[in-house]
N, C-alpha and C positions, 0 to 999 in steps of 0.2 A: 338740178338735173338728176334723174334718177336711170339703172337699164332695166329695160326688162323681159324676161325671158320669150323665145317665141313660142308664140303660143296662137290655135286657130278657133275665129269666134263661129255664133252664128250669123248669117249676114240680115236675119230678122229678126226681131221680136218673137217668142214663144205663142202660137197661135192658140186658139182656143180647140182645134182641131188635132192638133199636138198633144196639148194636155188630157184631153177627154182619154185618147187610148191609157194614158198611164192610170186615170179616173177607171174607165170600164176593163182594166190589169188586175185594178184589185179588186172591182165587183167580180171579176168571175173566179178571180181567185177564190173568194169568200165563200161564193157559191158552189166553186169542186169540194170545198174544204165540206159546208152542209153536205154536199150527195156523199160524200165519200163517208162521211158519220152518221148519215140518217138512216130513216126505218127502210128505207127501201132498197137497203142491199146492192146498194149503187158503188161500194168501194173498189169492185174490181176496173169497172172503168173510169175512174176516176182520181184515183192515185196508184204511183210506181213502187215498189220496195229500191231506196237506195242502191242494194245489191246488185240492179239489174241496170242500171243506168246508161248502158251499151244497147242493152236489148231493148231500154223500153219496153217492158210487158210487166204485168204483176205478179208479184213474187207473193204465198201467203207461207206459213208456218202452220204446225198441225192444229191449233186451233182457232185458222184461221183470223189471226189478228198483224197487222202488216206492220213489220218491223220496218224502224225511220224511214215512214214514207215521203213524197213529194208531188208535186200536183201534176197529174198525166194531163197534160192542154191538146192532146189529139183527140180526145170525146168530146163532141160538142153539144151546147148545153142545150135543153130541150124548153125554152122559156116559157113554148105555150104548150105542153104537155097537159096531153087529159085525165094522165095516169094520180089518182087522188093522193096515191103517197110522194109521187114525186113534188105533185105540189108543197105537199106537208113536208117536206125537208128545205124547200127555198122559203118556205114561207116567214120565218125570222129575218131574212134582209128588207121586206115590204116595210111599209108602214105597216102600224097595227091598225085596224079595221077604225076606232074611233077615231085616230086622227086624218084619215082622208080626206081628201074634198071632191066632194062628188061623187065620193065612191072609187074612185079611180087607181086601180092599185100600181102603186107607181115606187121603186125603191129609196127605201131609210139614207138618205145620205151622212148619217147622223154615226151610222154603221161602216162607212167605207174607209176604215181604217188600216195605214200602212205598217207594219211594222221591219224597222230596218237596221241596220251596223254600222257605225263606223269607228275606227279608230284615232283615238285621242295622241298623236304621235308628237305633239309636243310637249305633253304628261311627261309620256315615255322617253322624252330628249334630254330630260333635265336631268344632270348629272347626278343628282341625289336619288334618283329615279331607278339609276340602270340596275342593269342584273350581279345578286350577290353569289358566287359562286359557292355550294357548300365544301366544308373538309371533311366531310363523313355524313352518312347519315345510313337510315336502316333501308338494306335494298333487298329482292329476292335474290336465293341463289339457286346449283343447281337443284337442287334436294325443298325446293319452293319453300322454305324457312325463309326468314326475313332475319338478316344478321348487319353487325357494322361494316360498314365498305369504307375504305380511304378516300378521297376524291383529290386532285390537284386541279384547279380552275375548271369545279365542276365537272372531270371527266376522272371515269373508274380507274383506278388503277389496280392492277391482277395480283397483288402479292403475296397470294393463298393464305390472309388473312381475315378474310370473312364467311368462311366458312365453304365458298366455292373449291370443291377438289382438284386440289394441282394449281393452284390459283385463274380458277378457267371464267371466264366473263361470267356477270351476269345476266340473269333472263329478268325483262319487264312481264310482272306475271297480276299485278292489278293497276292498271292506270290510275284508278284514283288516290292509291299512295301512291306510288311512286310520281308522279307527276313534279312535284317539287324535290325530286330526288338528287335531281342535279344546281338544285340550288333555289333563291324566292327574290323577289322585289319588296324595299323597303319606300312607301312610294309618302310622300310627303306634297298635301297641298293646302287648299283653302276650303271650306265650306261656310255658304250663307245660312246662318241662321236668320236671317231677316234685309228690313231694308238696310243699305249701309253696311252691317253689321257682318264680320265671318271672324273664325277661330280657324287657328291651324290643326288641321289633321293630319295623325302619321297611320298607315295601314303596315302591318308589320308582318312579314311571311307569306305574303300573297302571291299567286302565279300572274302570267303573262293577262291573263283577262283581264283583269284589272284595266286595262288600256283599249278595251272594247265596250265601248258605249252602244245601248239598246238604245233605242227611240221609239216611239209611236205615236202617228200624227194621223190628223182626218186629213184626206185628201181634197176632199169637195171643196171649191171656191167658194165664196161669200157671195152669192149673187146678191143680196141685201145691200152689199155696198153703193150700189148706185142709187140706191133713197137714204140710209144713212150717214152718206158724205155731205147732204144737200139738204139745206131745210128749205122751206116753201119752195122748191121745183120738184116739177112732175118726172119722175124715171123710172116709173113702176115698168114701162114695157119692156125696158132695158132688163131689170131683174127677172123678168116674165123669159125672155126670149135671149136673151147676149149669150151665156154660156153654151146651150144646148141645139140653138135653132141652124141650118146649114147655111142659112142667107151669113152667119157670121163665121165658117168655118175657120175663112182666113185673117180674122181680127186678131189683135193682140188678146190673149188671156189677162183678165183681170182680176182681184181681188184673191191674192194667193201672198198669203204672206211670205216670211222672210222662211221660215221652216217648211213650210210648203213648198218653195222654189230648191231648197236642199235637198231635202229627201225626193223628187223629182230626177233632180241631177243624179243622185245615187243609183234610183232606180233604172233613168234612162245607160247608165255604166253598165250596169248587171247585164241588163237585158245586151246591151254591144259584143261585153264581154263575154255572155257565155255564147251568142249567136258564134265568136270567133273562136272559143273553144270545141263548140262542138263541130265545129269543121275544119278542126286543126291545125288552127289559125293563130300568132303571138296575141294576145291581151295587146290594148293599147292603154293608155293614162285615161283619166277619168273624167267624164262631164261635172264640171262644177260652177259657182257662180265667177264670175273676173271679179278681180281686186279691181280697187279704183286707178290704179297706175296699169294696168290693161284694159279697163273699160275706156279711159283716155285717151291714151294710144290706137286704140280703134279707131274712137270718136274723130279724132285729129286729121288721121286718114293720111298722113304722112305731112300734113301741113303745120309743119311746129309753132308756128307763131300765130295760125288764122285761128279767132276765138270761136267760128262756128265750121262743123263740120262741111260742110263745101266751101268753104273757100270766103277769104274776103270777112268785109266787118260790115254788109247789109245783109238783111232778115229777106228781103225781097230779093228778085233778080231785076233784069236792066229791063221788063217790060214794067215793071211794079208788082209779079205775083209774089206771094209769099213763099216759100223753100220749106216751109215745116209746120205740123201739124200745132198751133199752139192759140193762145189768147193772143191775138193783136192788139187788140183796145177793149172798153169798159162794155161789156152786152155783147160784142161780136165775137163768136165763135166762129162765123160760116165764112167771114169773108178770107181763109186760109182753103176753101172748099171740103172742108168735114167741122161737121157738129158735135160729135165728139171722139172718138176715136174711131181709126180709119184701118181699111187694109194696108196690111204689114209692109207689102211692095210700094206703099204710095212715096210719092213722091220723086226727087232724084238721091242713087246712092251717092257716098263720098267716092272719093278716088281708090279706098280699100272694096269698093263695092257692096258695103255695109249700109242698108236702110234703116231710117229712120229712126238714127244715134241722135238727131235733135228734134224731140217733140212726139207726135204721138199716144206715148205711153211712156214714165221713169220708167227706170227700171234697179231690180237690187245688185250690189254687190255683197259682195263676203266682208268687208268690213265693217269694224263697228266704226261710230261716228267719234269724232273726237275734234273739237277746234283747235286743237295745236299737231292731230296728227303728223301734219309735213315737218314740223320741230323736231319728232325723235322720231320719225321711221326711218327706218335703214335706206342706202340710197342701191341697193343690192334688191328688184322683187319687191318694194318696200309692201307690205303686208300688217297691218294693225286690226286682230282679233279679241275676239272677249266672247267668251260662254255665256252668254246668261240665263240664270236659271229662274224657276217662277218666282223666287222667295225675292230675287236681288233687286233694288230699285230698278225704278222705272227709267232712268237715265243711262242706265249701265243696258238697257235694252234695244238703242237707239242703233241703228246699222244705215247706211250709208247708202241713198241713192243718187242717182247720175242721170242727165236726159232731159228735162223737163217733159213735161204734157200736154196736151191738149184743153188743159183749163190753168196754163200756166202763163205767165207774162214773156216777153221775149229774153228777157235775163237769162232765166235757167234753162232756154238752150244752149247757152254757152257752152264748151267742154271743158272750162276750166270750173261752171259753177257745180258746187255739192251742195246737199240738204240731206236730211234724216229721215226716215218714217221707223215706228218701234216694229220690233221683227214679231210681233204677235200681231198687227193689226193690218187688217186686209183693207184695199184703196181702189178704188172704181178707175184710179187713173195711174196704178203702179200695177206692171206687169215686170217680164226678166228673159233673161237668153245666156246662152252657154258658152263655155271656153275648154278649151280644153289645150293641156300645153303638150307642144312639139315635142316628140320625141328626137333629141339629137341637138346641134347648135342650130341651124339652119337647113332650108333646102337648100340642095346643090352647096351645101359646102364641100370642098374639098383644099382646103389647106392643111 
């Protein structure tokens, strides 16, 4: 038995209609980013100078070059514009003229990359990790000379000997000395040199960054995957039409891997979170994926001992229909009434009101896969991660889906059953959904 915190899911599957906004996020991202740099003198509508970020309007300096700007999203983009240089500034996100088909200028998706943050906060937990506070080092003073300053746990102390007059504070007068002024990180980990294979690394003197991770990933689905999941069957229309057509708005998203479904979550946070900042609103916790001890607990629907999410230990109900999207027998796909994956709302929810936690589409969690994980997870949140990076085997890549699908046998909609897919490889029949944990112990609690 493990607890685990509350926390609120989504009650579907991530639609295809969902994901496309964060998809067409970064195409026009990409695209203020060209007008805002191109020949056509497009950057005053098109980006804000930081400075002004109340105001909203652009800010230039006298030689007109805009200091840390950001993308102004109130100019809207002009896709079919006649104006020739306008064209010439979007034109790097198209295909390039010989690889179209038919001529048809249609955008790179090859190009639609995110790039995003996040922090490494179990790095930064690890007691070898934490902050070394300095006993001196060289700081400004009044008189902008750079002399010894005393420090006790990192903070100045005045003893008018550093040359401040009277022993009077000093002034931060360049950030990039001073920055490690009040002290660095001796931060101690592992690096893969190969498969299998890592050597300990220690980084010595470092600041806080250190524990913020860059990422950049394509965003665009593998439509591909529904012919290269399957030899000898036909699913070209599927690839042709699944992601983009409206007849599938409210289908599960498919073929998004495991880093795909993260950076997703990240961005769908940003976007909450500054929505709430700028109307002077608290920040809430962050959309991420559920661990497998919250993907279960969903799943369960409050029924601790039934192996499938509604209730009881039949696949069918009491006329004989089936309750979930999945393989029933050898060739039959249709007699569950979908061929292959279905709208999100089909079927009936669990008792939490959560559809389509058995069958459908997998879906990923945040864990990596492990078969002894329930031997050493904590019974606290139990949580079992791993980074992997391109160099590391291919085992150490494995993460942890839940759900079974639509081309899967009645087994794996179980909620007790787990299986793997590598977090780099997209699946015509693995999609994912969101969690996000409660702020507080409970609703309505009051003890």
């Amino acid at each position: 038995m493990v607890s685990v915190q509350a926390f609120y899911i989504d009650d579907s599957e991530l639609s295809n209609n969902e994901y496309r906004q964060f998809v067409y996020w970064v195409r026009d991202s990409i695209a203020r980013k060209l007008l805002a740099y191109g020949s056509n003198g497009q950057a005053e509508d098109y980006q804000i100078s930081q400075d002004e970020f109340l105001g909203m309007w652009p800010i230039y300096k006298g030689d007109n070059n805009l200091q840390d700007p950001y993308i102004n999203w109130d100019t809207k983009i002009k896709w079919e514009s006649d104006d020739d240089d306008y064209r010439a500034d979007l034109q790097p996100l198209y295909l390039p003229e010989g690889e179209r088909f038919y001529n048809r200028k249609e955008i790179d998706a090859r190009k639609l990359n995110y790039e995003y943050y996040r922090i490494d906060i179990r790095l930064a937990a690890s007691k070898s990790n934490r902050f070394v506070p300095n006993k001196s080092s060289d700081v400004q003073d009044a008189s902008h000379e750079y002399k010894k300053a005393d420090y006790i746990n990192g903070v100045h102390t005045n003893d008018g000997q550093n040359g401040a007059p009277g022993g009077q504070s000093t002034l931060v007068g360049d950030p990039a000395k001073d920055s490690k002024t009040l002290g660095t990180y001796n931060v101690k980990d592992q690096v893969s040199v190969g498969q299998s294979n890592y050597v300990p690394r220690e980084r010595k003197g470092v600041d806080r960054s250190v524990f913020i991770i860059k990422d950049v990933i394509n965003v665009y689905p593998d439509t591909l995957a529904w012919v290269h999941d399957y030899t000898y069957s036909f699913n070209e229309p599927l690839t042709n039409m699944y992601f983009w057509h409206p007849a599938y708005d409210d289908y599960p998203v498919v073929g998004v891997t495991w880093k795909q479904a993260r950076a997703f979550s990240i961005w769908r946070s940003l976007l909450l979170n500054n929505y709430l900042i700028g109307t002077g609103q608290t920040i809430v916790n962050d959309f991420r994926l559920p661990t497998e001890s919250e993907w279960e607990y969903a799943a369960r629907g409050g029924l601790d001992k039934s192996p499938y999410p509604w209730g009881g230990p039949y696949i069918r109900n009491a006329r004989g229909c089936f309750l979930g999207n999945f393989k029933p027998m050898r060739g039959s796909y249709i007699d569950d009434g979908g061929f292959h994956s279905v709208y999100i709302y089909s079927y009936n929810p669990n008792d939490y009101g959560l559809y389509c936690m058995a069958g459908n589409v997998s879906e990923w969690t945040s864990n990596a896969y492990d078969e002894s994980a329930y031997d050493f997870s904590h019974d606290l949140n139990p949580d079992y991660v791993y980074e992997a990076q391109d160099k590391d085997a291919t085992v150490l890549k494995r993460k942890v889906i839940r759900g079974g699908s639509w081309k899967d046998v009645g087994y794996y909609l179980q909620t007790s059953a787990r299986t793997y897919e590598y977090q780099d490889t997209a699946k015509c029949y693995l999609g994912f959904r969101n969690v996000m944990t409660y702020l507080g112990r409970a609703k309505g609690d009051d003890i």
